[in-house]
C-alpha positions as CSV (number, residue, x, y, z in Angstrom):
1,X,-24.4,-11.5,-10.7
2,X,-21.2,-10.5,-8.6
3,X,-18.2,-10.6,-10.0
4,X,-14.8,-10.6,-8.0
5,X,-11.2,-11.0,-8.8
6,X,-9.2,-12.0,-5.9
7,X,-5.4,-11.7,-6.0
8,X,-4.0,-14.4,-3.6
9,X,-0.3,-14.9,-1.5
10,X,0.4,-18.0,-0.4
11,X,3.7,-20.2,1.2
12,X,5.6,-21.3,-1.6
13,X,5.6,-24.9,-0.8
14,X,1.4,-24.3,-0.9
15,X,0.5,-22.9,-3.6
16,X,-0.7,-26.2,-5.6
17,X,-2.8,-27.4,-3.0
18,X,-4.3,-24.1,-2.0
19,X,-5.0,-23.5,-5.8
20,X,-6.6,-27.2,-5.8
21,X,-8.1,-26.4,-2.6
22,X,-9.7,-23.0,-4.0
23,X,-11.1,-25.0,-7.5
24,X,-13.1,-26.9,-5.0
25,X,-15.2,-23.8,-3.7
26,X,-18.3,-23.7,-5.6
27,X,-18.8,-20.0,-6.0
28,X,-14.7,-19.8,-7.6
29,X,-15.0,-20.5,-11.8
30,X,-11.3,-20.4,-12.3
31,X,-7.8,-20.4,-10.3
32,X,-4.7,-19.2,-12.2
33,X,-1.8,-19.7,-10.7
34,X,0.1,-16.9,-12.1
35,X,3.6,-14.6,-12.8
36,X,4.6,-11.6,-11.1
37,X,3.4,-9.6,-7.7
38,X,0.7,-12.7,-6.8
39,X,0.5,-16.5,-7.1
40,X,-2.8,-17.4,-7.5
41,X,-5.7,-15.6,-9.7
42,X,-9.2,-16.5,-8.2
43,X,-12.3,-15.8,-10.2
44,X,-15.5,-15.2,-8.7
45,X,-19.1,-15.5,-9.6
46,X,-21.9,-15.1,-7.1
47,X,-25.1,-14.0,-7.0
48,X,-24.7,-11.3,-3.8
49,X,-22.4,-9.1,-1.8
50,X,-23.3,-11.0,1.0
51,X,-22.1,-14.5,-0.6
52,X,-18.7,-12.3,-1.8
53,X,-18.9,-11.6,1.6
54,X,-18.9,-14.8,3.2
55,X,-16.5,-16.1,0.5
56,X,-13.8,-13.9,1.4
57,X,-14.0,-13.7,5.8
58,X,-15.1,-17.6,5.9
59,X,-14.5,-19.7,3.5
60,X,-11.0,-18.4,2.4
61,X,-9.7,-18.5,5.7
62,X,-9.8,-22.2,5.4
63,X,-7.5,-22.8,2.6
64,X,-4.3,-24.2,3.9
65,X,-1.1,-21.3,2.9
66,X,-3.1,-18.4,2.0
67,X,-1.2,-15.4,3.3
68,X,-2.5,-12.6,1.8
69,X,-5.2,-11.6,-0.1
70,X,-6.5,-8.8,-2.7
71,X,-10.5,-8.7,-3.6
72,X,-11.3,-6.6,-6.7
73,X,-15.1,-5.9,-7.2
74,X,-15.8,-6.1,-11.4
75,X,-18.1,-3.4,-12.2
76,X,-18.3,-3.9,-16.0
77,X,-17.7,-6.3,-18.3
78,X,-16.3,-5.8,-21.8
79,X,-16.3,-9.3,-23.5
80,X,-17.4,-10.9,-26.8
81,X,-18.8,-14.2,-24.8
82,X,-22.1,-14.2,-22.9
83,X,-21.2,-14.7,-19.2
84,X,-24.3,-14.9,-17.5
85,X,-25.6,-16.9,-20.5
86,X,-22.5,-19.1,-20.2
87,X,-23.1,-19.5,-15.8
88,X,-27.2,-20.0,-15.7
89,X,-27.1,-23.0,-16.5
């Protein structure tokens, strides 16, 4: 499993529908809209780099007020819940 954190701009008067817009796409578990540098918070769980892939060059670039985007590849996690336990299902 691939894990991705992608830190999300978008136009001000957007950023509740992008964020809606975002919880709609199947491979994103979580939005956050968010405090500080970014807006939103997307979390990302997919089974490839090449779904990652088309995630962030296809599928984002259809979400109405996005301007700028930030992808952070997880490498490790350090958690006291079962992820992939929690996601097979």
């Amino acid at each position: 499993m691939v894990t991705a954190i992608i830190l999300i701009n978008a136009e001000r008067t957007k950023i509740n529908d992008a964020a809606e817009q975002l919880a709609e796409i199947d491979s994103i578990s979580e939005v956050y809209s968010v405090s500080g540098k970014y807006d939103l918070v997307a979390m990302v769980r997919v089974k490839s780099n090449e779904e990652l892939s088309d995630l962030v060059t296809n599928q984002l670039k259809t979400v109405v007020g996005i301007t700028h985007t930030e992808t952070m590849l997880a490498f490790r996690a350090y958690s006291r819940h079962d992820l992939d336990a929690m996601f097979s299902i």
